[in-house]
N, C-alpha and C positions, 0 to 999 in steps of 0.2 A: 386459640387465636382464631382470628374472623378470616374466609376466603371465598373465594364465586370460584364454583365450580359448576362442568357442565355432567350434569347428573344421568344423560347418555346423549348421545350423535342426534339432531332431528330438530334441532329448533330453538329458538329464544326462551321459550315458556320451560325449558329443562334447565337455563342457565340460575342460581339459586344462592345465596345468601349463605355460607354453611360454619361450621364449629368444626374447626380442623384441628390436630394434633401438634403440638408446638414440635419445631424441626429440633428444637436442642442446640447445644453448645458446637460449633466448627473444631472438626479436627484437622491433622497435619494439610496445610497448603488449602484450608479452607477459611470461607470468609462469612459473618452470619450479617445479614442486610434487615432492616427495617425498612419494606417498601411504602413509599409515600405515595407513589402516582405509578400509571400506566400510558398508554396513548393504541388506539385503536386503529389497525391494518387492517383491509382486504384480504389478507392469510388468516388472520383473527376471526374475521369476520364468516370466512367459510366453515372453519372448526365450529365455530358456535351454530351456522344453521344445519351443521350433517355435512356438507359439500366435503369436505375433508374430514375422515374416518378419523378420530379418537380414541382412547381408553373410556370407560366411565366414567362417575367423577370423577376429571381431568380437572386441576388450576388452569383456568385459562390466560390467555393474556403473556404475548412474547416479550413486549418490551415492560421492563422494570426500572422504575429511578429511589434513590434512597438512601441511607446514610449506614453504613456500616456500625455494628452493634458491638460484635466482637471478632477475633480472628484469631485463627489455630497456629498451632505451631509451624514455624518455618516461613509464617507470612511476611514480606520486608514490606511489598509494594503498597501495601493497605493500613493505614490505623485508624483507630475507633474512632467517629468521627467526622469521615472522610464521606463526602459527597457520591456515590456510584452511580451507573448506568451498567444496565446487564448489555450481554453481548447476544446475538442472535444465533450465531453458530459458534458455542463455548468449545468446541474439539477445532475449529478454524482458528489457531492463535496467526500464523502468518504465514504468508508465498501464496501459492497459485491454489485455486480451486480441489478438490481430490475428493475419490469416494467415498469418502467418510465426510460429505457435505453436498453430493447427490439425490440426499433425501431429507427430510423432517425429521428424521430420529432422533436430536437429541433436540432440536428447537424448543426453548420452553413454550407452552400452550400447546403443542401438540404432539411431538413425540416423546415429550416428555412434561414432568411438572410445571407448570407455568408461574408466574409474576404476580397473580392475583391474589396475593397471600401476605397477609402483617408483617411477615419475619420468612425469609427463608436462609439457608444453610448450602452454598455450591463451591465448587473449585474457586480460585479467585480467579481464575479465567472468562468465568463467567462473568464477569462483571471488566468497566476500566473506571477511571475517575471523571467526574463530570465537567462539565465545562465550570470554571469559577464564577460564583457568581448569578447563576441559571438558577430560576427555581427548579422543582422536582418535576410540574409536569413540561416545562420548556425540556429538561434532558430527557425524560421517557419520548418525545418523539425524535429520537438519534436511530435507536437501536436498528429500523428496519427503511423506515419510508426517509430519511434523512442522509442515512449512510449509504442508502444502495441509489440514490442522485450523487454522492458522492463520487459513490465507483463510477458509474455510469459516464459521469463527464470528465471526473479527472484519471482516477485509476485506469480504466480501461480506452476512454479518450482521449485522453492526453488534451484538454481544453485549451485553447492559448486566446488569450486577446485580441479581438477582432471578430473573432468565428462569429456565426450564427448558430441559435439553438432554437427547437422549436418545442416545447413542450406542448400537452396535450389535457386539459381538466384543470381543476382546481383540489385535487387531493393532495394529499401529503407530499407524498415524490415528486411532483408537477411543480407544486409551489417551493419545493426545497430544491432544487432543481434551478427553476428561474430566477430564483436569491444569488445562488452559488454562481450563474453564468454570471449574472449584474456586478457578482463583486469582481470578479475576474476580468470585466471588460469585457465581456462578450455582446452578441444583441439576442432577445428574445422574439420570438413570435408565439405567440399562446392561444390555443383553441378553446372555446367551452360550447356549450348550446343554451347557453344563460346570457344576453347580453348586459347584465347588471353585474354577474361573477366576472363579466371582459370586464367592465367598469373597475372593478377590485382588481385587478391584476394590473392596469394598466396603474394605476394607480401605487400599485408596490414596483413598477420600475419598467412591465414590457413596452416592447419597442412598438410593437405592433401586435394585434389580437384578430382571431378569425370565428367567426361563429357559423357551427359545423351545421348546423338545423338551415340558417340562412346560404350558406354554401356547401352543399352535399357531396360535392368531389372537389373540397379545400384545400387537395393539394394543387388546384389550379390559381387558388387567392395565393397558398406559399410561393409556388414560381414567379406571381406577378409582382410579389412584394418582395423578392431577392433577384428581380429583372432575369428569371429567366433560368437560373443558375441552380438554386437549391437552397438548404441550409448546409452547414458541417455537421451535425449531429441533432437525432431524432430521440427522444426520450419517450420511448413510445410503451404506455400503459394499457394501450386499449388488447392487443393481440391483435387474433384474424382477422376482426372484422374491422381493424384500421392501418393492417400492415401492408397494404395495396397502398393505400395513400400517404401512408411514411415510406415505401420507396420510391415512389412518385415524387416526391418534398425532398429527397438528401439530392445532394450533387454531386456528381462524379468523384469516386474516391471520398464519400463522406462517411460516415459512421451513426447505424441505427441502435439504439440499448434497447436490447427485446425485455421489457419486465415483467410487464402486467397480462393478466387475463380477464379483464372486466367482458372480454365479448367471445370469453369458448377458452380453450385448449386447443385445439384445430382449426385449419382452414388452410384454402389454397394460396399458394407464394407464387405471384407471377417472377419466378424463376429468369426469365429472358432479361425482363428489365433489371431486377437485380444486378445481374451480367454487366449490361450494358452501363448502368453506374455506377460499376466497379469497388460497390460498397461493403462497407463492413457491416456486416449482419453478427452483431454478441448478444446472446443472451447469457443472463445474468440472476442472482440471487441473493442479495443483500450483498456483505462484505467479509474481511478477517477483522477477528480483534486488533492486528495490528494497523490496518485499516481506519477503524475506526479512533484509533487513539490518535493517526497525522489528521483525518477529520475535525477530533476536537482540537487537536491545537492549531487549526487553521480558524475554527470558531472563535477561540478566545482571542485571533488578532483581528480577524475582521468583521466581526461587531455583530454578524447575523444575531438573527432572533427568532426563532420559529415563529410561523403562523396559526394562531389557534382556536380555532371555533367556540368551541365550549368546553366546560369542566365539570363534573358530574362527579357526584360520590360512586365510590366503587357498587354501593348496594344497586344503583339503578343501571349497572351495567347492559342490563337488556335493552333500555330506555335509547342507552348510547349508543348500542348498535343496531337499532331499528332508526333511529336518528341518521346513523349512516349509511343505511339505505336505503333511504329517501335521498340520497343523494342533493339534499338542500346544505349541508354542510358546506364550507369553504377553510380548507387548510385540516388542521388534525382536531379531531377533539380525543378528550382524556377525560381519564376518574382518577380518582385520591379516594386514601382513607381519610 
């Protein structure tokens, strides 16, 4: 069978086309998948250029969608036939975060086998059932950047009707994120430094949009455009170098979801202020399987639909992730076989 694998740690030009070993038959409580599609993270993306250490030929590629081939003994949840989506952290079935999801170790694409592969063979943990209905690559963008706006505003936020949200870009989590608050009743404020990606966004539903290149300390447009006050909750993707101005933007007692590191792993927290808005600072990392499966059945009643850039055969995987970063994408792009 056919798989992209990254042939060592260091760059695009190692990611390669390859002739892998078929996985075989599923045994006891295992399920065997036909993957049709993938969708491309910022986690993804650092495996593939070295930022994040690997195995050698590693499959890459965390999220998986695809349709079940066969399945081992003892399987009840799964038959042949059935629509999947893998899971992000296959040992997180449910409840609270624990060490044994402190790190990448079993994440497919990096500490372990990834997605990018014809046919794979995992627990049936690994995987839940997809939304009905979704093609393959609409469900590949659940597993990471969909689920973890999930937690972010309902799990760990408790989202209710009325709040403000303010998301931050136009990648995956951002725009899955501002869907989620829209169905909910929430309001949006959404930042980009594209005034034509504000155009797209306003246009899928924000309430209001800030562009960060024109206003360089934005979080004084967010105070002006919540008279003063704040929002209720920050979905903040950037890190260090925009978690000043995500606590700057919450309001007293609001709630920030620390995700992303597009701007470092470190930096200074003005601390004081924090204090003084009396906010929730969680950081966060995708979701549980069980997570994921009240996510999809919140999808199949309220109609979302992922946002999706482009679609690319799995061979030009490289293509698709120098594509993304160039950061001219809007919403997720994917590959299929």
């Amino acid at each position: 069978m056919k798989g992209m694998i990254l042939k060592q740690p260091g760059g695009f030009e190692q990611i390669c086309l390859s002739e892998l070993a078929d996985p075989g038959q599923p045994g006891p409580g295992e399920i065997r998948v036909a993957i049709k599609a993938s969708s491309l993270n910022f986690h993804d993306l650092l495996v593939a250029n070295g930022t994040v250490p690997t195995a050698e030929n590693r499959i890459l590629m965390s999220d998986g969608a695809g349709v079940v081939d066969a399945i081992g003994e003892g399987v009840e949840e799964f038959a042949v036939g059935d629509a999947v989506v893998s899971t992000f952290f296959p040992n997180w079935v449910a409840g609270k975060p624990f060490a044994g999801v402190g790190h990448f170790g079993f994440t497919p694409g990096d500490g372990s086998e990834g997605m990018a592969a014809e046919y794979v063979v995992r627990p049936l943990r690994a995987f839940t059932k997809a939304p009905k209905g979704w093609t393959h690559a609409e469900s590949a963008t659940i597993t990471t950047a969909a689920l973890t706006a999930w937690r972010a505003l309902v799990v760990d936020g408790q989202l209710k009707a009325g709040e403000t949200v303010l998301t931050m870009g136009t990648g995956g989590v951002s725009i899955a994120a501002m869907q989620l608050a829209k169905a909910m009743g929430a309001r949006v404020i959404a930042t980009s430094s594209s005034d034509a990606k504000l155009a797209k966004v306003k246009a899928l539903g924000a309430d209001a949009v800030v562009n960060y290149k024109t206003h360089p300390e934005w979080s004084q447009e967010v105070l002006r455009l919540t008279n003063g006050e704040g929002v209720d909750h920050v979905v903040e993707v950037g890190g260090p170098g925009t978690l000043a101005q995500s606590i700057s933007s919450v309001k007293v007692g609001g709630h920030i979801a620390l995700i992303g590191v597009l701007t470092g792993v470190q930096g200074e927290v003005p601390t004081a202020l924090l204090m003084a808005k009396q906010a929730r600072l969680q950081g966060l990392i995708v979701a549980s399987r069980r997570d994921q499966q009240e996510f999809i059945a919140a999808l199949e009643v309220n109609g979302i639909r992922p946002v999706i850039d482009s679609t690319l055969p799995f061979a030009q995987l490289a293509d698709a992730f120098a594509h993304q970063l160039s950061g001219k994408h809007f919403g997720k792009i994917c590959v299929e076989w």
